[in-house]
C-alpha positions in Angstrom: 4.4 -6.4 9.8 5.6 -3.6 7.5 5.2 -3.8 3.8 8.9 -4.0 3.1 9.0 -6.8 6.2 6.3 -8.7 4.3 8.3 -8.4 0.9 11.3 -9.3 2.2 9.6 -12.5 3.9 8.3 -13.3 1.0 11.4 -13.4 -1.0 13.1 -15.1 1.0 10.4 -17.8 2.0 8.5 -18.3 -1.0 5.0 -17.7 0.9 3.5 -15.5 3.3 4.2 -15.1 6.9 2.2 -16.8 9.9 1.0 -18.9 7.2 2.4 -22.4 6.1 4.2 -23.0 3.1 3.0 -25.6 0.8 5.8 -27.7 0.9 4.8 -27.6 4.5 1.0 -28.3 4.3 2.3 -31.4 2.0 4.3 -33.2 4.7 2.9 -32.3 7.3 -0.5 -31.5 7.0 -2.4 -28.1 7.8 -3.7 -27.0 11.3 -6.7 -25.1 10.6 -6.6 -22.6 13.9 -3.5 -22.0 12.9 -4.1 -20.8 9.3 -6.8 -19.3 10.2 -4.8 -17.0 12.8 -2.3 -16.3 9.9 -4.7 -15.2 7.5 -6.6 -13.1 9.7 -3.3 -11.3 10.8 -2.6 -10.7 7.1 -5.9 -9.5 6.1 -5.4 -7.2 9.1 -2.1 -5.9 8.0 -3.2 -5.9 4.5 -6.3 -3.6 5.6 -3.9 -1.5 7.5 -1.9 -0.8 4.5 -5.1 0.2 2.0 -5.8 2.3 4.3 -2.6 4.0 4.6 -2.1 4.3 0.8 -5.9 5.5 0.1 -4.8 8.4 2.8 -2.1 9.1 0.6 -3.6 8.5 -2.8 -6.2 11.6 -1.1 -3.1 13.5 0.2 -1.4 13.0 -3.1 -5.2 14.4 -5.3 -5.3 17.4 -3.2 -1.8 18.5 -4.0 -2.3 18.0 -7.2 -5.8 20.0 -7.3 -3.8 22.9 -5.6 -1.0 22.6 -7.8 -3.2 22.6 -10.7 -5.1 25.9 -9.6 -1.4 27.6 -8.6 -0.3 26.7 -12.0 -3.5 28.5 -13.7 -3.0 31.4 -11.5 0.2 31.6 -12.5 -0.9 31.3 -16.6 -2.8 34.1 -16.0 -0.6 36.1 -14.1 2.3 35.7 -17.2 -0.5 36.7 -19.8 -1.0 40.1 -17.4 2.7 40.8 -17.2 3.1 40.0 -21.3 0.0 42.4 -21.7 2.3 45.4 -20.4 
């Protein structure tokens, strides 16, 4: 499931998906293979998503290293042209 799927879930729920709510676990109980399935899935998903956002968190670093050495050669290329 999606981030945004998750968040939207979630707002509309009030607790995470494939897992019981409380509410739930209070009348009727909690099924323990269940729960477990549920969490698993979510730690899966979660995992999926740190992942994804440490990709782009080194995507993100790199661009700004190369922006950051563009922008000094640029510095020095304006000191050159103020030179003449």
């Amino acid at each position: 499931m999606h981030w945004k799927e998750k968040l939207l879930y979630l707002n509309n729920n009030h607790h995470l998906p494939f897992i019981a709510s409380a509410k739930e676990i209070e009348t009727s109980g909690i099924t323990t293979s269940e729960t477990m399935k549920g969490m698993v899935q979510n730690i899966e998903e979660n995992t999926l998503d740190i992942i994804d956002l440490q990709k782009l968190v080194e995507e993100q670093a790199k661009l700004i290293q190369k922006q950051k050495e563009d922008m000094e050669m640029l510095k020095k290329e304006v000191k050159q042209l103020q030179r003449k």
